[in-house]
C-alpha positions as CSV (number, residue, x, y, z in Angstrom):
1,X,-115.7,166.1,21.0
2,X,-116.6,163.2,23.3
3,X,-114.2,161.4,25.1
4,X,-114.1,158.6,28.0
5,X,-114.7,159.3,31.1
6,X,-111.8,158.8,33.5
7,X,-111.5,158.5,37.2
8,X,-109.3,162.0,38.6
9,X,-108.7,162.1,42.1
10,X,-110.1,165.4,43.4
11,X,-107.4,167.1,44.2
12,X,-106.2,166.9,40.8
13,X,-109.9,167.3,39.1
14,X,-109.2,171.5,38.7
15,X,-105.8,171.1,36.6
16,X,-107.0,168.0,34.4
17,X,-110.0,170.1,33.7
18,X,-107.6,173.2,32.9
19,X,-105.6,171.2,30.2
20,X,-108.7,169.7,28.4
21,X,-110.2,172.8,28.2
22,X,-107.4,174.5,26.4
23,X,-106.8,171.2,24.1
24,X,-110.3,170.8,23.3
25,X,-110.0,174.6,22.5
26,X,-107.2,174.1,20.1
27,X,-108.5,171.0,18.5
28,X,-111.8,173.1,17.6
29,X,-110.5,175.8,15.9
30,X,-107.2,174.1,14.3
31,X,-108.0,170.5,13.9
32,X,-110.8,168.2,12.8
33,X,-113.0,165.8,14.8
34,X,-111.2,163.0,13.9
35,X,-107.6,164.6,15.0
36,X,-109.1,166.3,18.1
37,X,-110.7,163.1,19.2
38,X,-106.9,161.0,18.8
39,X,-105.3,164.4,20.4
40,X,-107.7,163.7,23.5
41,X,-106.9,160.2,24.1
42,X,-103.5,160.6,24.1
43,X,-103.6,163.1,27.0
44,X,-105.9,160.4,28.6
45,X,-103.2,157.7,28.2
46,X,-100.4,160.3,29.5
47,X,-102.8,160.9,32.4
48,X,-103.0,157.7,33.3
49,X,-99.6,156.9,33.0
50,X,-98.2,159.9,35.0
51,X,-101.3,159.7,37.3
52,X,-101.1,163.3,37.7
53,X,-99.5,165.5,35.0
């Protein structure tokens, strides 16, 4: 699934990475492209928002 790039700071790069992987990994197996892709960019948005989850 693509998705925008955003801008992590580094310190935080290793966790953000962590939680994609394991939604990307649900989205694939239990959901289609179209759900995975909205799932995605509303963890972007909370990202953003919390700067930091």
């Amino acid at each position: 699934m693509a998705s925008k790039s955003l801008s992590v700071p580094k310190k935080m790069q290793s966790k953000y990475n962590e939680i994609t992987e394991v939604i990307s990994g649900f989205c694939e197996k239990h959901l289609n492209d179209e759900y995975g892709e909205g799932i995605n960019k509303c963890y972007q948005i909370i990202y953003d928002q919390e700067s930091g989850i």
